[in-house]
Residue, then its C-alpha position, 0 to 999 in steps of 0.5 A: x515517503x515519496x513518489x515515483x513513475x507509478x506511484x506514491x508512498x505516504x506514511x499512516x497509522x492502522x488500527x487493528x493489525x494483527x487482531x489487537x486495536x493498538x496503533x501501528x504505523x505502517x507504508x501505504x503505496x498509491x498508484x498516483x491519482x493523475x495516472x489511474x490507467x491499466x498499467x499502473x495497476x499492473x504494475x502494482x499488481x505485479x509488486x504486491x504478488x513480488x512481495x507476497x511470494x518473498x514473506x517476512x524478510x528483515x530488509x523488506x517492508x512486510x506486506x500487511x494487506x492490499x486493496x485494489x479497488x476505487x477508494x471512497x472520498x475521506x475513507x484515508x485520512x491524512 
């Protein structure tokens, strides 16, 4: 989807949002694997507790979930 200073956003599908195993297509943000310092993740950090304390708003991407820890290799398949 794109990518900036800090980060990156690519397109998926999840399975099992809302409690159903139906596919959903949902935005990921990624810090960018060349900068994994503090400050990114700062950053990110502080995006997400943006998003947390606006909730559901019709012009904004709904946060569905976050993690924050290291992923392992092939656990997000393109």
């Amino acid at each position: 989807l794109g990518a900036g200073c800090l980060g990156q956003g690519v397109m998926a599908e999840a399975v099992g949002i809302g409690g159903t195993e139906t596919v959903t297509t949902v935005a990921v943000k990624m810090i960018q694997a060349t900068d994994q310092s503090n400050e990114a993740l700062t950053s990110l950090i502080r995006e997400l507790k943006k998003l947390i304390y606006l909730g559901s708003h019709v012009n904004v991407f709904n946060l569905l979930g976050a993690r924050t820890k290291t992923n392992v290799k092939g656990e997000f398949k393109k």
